[in-house]
ChimeraX commands (.cxc) that place a marker at each C-alpha (Angstrom):
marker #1 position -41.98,-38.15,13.19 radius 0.5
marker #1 position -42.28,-35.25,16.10 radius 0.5
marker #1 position -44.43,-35.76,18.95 radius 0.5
marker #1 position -45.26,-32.91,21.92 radius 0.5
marker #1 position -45.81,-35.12,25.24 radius 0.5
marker #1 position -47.68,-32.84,27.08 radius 0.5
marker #1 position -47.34,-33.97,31.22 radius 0.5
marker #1 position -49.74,-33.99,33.93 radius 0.5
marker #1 position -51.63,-30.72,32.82 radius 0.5
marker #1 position -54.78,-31.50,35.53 radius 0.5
marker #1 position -56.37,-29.36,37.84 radius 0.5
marker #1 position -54.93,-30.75,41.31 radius 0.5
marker #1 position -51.59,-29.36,39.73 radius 0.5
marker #1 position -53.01,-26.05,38.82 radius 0.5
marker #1 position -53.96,-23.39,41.45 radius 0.5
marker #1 position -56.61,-24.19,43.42 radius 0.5
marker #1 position -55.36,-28.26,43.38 radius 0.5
marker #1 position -54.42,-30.04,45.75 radius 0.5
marker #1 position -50.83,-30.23,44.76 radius 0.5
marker #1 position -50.93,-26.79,42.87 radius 0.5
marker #1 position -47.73,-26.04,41.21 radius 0.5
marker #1 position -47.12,-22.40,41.07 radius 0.5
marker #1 position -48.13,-20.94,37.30 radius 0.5
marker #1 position -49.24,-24.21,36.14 radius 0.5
marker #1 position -52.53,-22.84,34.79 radius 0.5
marker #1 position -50.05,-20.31,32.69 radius 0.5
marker #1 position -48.66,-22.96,30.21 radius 0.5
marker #1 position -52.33,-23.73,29.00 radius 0.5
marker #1 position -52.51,-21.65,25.83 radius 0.5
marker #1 position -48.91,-21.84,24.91 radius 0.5
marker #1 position -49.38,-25.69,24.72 radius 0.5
marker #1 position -52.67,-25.18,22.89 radius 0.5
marker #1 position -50.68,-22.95,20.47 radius 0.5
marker #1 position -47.93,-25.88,19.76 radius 0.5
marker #1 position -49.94,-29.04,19.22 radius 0.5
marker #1 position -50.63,-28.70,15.64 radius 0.5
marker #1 position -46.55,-28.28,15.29 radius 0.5
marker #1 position -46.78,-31.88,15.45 radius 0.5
marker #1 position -47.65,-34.96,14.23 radius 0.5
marker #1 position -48.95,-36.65,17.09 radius 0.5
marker #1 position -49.92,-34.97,20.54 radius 0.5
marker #1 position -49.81,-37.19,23.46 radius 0.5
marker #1 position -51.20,-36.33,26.50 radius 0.5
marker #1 position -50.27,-37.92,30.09 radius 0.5
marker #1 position -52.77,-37.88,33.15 radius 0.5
marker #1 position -52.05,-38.73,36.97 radius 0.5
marker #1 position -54.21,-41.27,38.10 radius 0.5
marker #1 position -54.27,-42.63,41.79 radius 0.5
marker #1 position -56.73,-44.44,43.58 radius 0.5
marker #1 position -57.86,-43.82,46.29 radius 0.5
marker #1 position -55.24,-44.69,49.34 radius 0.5
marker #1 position -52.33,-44.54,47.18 radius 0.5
marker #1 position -48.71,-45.62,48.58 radius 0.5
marker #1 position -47.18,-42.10,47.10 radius 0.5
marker #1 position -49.81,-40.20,49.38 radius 0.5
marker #1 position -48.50,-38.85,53.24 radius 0.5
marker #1 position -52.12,-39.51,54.29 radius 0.5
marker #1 position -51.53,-43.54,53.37 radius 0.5
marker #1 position -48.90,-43.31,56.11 radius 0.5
marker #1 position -50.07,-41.04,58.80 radius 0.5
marker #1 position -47.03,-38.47,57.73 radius 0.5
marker #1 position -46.03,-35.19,56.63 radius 0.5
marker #1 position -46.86,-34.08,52.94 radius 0.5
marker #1 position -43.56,-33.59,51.23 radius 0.5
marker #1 position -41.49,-36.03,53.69 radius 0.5
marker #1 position -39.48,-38.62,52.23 radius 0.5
marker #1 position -39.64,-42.79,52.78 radius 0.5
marker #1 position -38.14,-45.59,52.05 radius 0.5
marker #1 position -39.95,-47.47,49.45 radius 0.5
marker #1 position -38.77,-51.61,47.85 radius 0.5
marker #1 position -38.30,-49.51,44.74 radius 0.5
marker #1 position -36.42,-46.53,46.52 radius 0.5
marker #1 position -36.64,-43.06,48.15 radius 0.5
marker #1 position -40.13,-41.77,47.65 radius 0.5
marker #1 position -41.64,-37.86,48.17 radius 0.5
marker #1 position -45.05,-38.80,50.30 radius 0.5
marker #1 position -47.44,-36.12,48.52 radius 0.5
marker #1 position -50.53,-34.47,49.61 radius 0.5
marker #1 position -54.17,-37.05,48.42 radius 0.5
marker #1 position -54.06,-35.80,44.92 radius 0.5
marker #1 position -55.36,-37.04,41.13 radius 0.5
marker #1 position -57.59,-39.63,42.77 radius 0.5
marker #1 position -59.04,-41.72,39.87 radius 0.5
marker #1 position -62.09,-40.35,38.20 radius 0.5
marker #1 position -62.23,-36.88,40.76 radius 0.5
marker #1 position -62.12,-33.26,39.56 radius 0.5
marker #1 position -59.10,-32.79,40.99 radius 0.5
marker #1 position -57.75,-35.90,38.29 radius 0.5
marker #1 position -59.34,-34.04,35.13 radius 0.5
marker #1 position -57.79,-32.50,32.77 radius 0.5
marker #1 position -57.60,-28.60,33.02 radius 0.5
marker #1 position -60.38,-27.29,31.17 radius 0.5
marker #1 position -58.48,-24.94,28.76 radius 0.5
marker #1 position -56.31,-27.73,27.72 radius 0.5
marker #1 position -57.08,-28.70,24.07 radius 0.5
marker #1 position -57.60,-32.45,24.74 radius 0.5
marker #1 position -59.39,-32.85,21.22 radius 0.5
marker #1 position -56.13,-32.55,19.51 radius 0.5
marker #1 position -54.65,-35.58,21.43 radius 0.5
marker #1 position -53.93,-39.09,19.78 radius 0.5
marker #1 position -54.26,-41.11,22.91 radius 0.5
marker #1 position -53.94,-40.31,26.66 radius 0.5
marker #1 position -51.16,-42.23,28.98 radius 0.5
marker #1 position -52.38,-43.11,32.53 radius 0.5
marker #1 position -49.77,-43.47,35.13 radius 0.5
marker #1 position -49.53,-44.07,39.01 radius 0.5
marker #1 position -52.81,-46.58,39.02 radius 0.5
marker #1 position -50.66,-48.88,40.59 radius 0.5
marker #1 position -51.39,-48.74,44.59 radius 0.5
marker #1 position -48.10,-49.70,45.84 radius 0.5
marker #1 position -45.94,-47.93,43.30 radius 0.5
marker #1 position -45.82,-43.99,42.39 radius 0.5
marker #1 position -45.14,-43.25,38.54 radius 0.5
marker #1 position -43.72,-39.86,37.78 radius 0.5
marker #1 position -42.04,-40.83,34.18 radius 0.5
marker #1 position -44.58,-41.09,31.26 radius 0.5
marker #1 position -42.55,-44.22,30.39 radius 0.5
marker #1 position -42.00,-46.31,33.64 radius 0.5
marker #1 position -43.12,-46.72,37.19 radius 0.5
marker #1 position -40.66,-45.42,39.75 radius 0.5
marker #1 position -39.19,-48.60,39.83 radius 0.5
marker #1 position -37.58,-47.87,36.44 radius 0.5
marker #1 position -38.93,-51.10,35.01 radius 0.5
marker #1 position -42.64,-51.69,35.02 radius 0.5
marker #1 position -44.02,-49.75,31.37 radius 0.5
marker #1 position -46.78,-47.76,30.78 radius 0.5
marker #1 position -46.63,-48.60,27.38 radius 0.5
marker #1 position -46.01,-45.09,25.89 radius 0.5
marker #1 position -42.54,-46.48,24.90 radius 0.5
marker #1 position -44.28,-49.38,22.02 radius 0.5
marker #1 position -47.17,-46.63,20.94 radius 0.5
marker #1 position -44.38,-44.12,20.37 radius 0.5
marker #1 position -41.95,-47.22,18.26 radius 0.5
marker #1 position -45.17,-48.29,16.40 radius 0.5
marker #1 position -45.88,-44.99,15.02 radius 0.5
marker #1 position -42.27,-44.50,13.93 radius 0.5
marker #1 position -41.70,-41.24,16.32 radius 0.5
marker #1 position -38.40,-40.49,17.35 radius 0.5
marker #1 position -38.32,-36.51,18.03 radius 0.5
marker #1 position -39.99,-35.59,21.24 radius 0.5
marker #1 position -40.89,-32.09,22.93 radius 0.5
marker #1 position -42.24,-32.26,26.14 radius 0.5
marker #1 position -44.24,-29.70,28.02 radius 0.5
marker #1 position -46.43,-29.66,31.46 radius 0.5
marker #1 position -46.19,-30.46,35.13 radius 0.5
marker #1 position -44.03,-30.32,36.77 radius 0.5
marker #1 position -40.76,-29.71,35.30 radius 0.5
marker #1 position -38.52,-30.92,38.38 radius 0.5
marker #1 position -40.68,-34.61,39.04 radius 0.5
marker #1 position -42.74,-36.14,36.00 radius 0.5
marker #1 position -41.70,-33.78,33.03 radius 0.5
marker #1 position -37.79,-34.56,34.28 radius 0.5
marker #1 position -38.43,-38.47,35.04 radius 0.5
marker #1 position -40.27,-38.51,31.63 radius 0.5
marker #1 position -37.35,-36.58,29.62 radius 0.5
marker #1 position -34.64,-38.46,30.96 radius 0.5
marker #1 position -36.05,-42.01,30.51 radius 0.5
marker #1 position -36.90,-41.30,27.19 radius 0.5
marker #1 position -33.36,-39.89,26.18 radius 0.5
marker #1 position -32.66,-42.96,27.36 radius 0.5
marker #1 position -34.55,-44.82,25.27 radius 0.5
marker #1 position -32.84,-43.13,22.68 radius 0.5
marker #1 position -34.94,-40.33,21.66 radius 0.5
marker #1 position -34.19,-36.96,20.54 radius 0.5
marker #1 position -35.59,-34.74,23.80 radius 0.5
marker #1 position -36.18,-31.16,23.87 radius 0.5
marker #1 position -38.15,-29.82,27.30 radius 0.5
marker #1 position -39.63,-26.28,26.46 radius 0.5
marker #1 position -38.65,-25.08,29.59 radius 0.5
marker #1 position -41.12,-21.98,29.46 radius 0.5
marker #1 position -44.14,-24.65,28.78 radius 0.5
marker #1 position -43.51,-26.12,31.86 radius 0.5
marker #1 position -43.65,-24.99,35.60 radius 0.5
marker #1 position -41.99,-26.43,38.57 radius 0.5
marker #1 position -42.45,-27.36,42.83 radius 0.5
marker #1 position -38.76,-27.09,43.47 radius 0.5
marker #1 position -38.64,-29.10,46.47 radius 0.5
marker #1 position -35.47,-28.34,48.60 radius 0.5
marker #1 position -34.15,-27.33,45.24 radius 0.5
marker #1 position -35.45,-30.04,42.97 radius 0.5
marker #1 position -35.45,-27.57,39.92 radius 0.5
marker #1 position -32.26,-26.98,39.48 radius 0.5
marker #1 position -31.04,-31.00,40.26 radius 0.5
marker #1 position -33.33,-31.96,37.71 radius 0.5
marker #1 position -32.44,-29.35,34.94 radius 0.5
marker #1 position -28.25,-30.70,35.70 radius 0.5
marker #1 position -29.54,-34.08,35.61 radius 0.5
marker #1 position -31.65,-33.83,32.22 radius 0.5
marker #1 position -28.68,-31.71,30.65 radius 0.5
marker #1 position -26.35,-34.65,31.69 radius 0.5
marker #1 position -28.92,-37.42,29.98 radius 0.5
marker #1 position -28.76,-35.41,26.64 radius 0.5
marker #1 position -31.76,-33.67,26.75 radius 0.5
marker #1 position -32.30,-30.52,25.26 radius 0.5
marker #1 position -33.65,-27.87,27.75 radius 0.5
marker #1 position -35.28,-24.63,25.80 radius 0.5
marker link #1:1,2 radius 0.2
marker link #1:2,3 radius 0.2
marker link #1:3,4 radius 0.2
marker link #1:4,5 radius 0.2
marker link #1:5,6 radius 0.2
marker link #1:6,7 radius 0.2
marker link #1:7,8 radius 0.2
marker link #1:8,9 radius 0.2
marker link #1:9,10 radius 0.2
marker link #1:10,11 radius 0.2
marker link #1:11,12 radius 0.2
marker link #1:12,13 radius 0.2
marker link #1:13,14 radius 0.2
marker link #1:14,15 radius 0.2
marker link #1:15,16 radius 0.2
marker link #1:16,17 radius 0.2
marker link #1:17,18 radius 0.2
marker link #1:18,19 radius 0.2
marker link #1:19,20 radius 0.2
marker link #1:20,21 radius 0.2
marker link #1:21,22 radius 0.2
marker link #1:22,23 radius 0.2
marker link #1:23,24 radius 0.2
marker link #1:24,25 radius 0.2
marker link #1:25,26 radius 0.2
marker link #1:26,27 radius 0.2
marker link #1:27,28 radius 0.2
marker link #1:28,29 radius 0.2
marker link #1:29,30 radius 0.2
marker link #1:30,31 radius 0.2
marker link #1:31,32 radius 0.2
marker link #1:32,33 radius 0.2
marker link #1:33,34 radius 0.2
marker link #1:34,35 radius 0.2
marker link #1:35,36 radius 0.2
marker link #1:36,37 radius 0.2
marker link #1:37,38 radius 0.2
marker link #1:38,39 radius 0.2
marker link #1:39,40 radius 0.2
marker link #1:40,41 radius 0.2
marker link #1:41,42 radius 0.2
marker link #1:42,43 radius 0.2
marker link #1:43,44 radius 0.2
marker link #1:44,45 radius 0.2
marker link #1:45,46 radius 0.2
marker link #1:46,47 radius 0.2
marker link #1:47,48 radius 0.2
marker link #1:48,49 radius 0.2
marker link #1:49,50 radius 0.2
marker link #1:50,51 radius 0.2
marker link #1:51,52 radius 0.2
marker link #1:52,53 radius 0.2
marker link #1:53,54 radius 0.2
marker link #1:54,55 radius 0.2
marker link #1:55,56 radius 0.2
marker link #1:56,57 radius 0.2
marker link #1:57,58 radius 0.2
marker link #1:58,59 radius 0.2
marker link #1:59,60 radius 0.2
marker link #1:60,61 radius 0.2
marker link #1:61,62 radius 0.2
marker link #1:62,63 radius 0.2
marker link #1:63,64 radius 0.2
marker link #1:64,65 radius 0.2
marker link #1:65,66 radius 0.2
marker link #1:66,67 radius 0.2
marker link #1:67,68 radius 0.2
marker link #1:68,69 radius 0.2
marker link #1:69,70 radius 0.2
marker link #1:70,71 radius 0.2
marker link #1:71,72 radius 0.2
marker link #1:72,73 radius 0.2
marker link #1:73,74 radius 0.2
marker link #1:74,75 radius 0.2
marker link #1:75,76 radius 0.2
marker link #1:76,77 radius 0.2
marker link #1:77,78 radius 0.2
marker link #1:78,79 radius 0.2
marker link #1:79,80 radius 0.2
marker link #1:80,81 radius 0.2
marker link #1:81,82 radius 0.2
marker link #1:82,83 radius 0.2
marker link #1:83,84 radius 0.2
marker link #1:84,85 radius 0.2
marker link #1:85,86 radius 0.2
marker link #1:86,87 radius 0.2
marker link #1:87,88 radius 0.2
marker link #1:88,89 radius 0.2
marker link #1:89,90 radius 0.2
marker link #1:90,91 radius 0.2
marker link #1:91,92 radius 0.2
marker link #1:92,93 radius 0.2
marker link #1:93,94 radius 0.2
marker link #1:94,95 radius 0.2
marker link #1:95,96 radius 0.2
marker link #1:96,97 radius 0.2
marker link #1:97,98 radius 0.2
marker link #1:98,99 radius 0.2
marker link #1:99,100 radius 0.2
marker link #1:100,101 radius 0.2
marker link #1:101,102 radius 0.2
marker link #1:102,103 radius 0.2
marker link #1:103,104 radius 0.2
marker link #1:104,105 radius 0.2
marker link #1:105,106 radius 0.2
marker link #1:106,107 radius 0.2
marker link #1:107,108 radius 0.2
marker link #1:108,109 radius 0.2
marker link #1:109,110 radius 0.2
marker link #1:110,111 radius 0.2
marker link #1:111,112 radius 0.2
marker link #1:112,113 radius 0.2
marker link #1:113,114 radius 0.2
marker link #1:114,115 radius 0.2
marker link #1:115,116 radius 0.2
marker link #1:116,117 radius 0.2
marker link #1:117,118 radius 0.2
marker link #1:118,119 radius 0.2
marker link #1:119,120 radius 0.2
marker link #1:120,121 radius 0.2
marker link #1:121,122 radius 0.2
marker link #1:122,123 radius 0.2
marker link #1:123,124 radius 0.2
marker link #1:124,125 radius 0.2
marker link #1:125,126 radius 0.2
marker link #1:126,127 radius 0.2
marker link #1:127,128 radius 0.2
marker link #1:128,129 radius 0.2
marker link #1:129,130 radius 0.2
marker link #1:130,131 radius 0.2
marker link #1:131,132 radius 0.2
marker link #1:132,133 radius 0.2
marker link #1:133,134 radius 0.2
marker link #1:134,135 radius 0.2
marker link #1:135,136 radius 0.2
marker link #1:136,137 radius 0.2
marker link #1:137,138 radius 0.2
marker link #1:138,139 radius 0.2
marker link #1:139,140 radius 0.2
marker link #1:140,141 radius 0.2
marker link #1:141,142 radius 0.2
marker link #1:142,143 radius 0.2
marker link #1:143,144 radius 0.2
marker link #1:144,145 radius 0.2
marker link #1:145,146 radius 0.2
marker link #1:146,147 radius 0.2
marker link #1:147,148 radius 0.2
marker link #1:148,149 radius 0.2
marker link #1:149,150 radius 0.2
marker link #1:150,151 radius 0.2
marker link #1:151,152 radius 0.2
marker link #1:152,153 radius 0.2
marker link #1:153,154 radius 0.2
marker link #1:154,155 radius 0.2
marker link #1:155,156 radius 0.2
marker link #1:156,157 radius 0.2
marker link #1:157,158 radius 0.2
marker link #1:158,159 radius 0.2
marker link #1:159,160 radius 0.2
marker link #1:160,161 radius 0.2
marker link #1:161,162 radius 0.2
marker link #1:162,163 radius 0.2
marker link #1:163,164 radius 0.2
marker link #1:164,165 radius 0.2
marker link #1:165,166 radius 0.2
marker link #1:166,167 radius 0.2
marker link #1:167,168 radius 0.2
marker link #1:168,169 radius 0.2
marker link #1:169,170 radius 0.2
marker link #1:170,171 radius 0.2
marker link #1:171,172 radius 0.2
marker link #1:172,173 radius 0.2
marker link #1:173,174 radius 0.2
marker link #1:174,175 radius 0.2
marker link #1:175,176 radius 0.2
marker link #1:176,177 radius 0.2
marker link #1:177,178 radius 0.2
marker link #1:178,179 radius 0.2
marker link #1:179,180 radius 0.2
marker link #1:180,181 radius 0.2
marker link #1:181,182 radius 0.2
marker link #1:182,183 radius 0.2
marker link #1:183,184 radius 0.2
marker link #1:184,185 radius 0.2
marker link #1:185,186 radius 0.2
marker link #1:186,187 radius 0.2
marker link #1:187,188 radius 0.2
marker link #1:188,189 radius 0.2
marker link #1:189,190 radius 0.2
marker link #1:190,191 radius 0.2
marker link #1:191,192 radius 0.2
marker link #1:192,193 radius 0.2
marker link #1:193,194 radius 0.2
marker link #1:194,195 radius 0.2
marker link #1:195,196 radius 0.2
view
C-alpha cells in the first residue's frame, strides 16, 4: 500500500508565520491534487508548548543559533506552532478531510522532533512507524515543510526503516539555513531516498 505523508503544512510555516518558509503556501493545491493517488494520506502537525527547549526565546538567544542539547546539536528557532494557537493550525487550503489520522510531534518540552517518526534523539517514537506496519504500507511519498529539516529527518528515518521513499521535491519548500538544502538533498540521496 502507498501512503503521501504530507509534513508540517501549518500556518507559522507559511508566509505570514512565525517561521515562514519561503513558498510554503505554494505547495497547497498540488498536495490537494495528489491525496486521492493514495491509499492512505497522513498528515503531520508541529506541536510545541508553550516554552519549548527548541525555541531561542527558552534561552535568552538568537533565533537560528545553534546549542548543545543531551540529545545533540540543536537549531534554537523563533516561538512557533505553540499547541492549540493559529499559528499551530493547519493551513486553511490544506484538504485535511482526506487525512486518515494526524501525527503530532515536538510536544515533548525538553526535546525538538523534526522526523515524523522519532524525536531528535533518534529513539523516542511518535508512533507513525506501528500505524504505518499495521496498515500494511510500505511505499511512501512525502510532501510539505520544510524540505531541508522535518521533510529530510522524516525521509531518511523512514528509508531507514526500510521503506520505499520518494520526496516530491516540487511539493515541498525549504529554509536553507547556511546551506541546509543542499546537505539534506546529499544526505537523503545517500539514505536511498528517491528525490523527484
Amino acid at each position: 500500500m502507498k501512503a503521501l505523508i504530507v509534513i508540517d503544512v501549518q500556518n507559522d510555516f507559511c508566509p505570514g508565520g512565525a517561521l515562514a518558509v519561503n513558498g510554503g503556501d505554494q505547495i497547497v493545491a498540488g498536495i490537494n491534487a495528489m491525496m486521492p493517488k493514495f491509499e492512505a494520506v497522513i498528515l503531520t502537525q508541529d506541536w510545541h508548548p508553550a516554552g519549548h527547549s527548541s525555541f531561542a526565546s527558552s534561552h535568552d538567544a538568537a533565533p537560528m543559533s545553534v546549542i548543545d542539547m543531551p540529545y545533540g546539536p540543536q537549531v534554537l528557532w523563533p516561538d512557533h506552532c505553540i499547541q492549540g494557537s493559529d499559528g499551530a493550525a493547519f493551513h486553511t487550503g490544506l484538504n485535511t478531510h482526506a487525512a486518515d489520522t494526524i501525527v503530532r510531534k515536538g510536544y515533548n518540552p525538553a526535546i525538538d522532533s523534526y522526523s515524523a517518526f522519532f524525536e531528535n534523539d533518534h529513539t523516542t517514537p511518535t508512533g507513525l512507524h506501528g500505524y504505518l506496519q499495521t496498515r500494511g504500507i510500505n511505499d511512501l511519498t512525502l510532501v510539505g515543510l520544510a524540505t531541508d529539516f522535518c521533510v529530510n529527518y522524516s525521509a531518511i528515518d523512514a528509508a531507514q526503516l526500510g521503506y520505499n521513499v520518494t520526496v516530491q521535491l516540487d511539493l515541498t519548500r525549504g529554509i536553507d539555513l547556511d546551506g541546509s538544502l543542499a546537505t539534506a538533498k546529499t544526505a537523503m540521496e545517500k539514505a536511498g531516498v528517491t528525490l523527484s
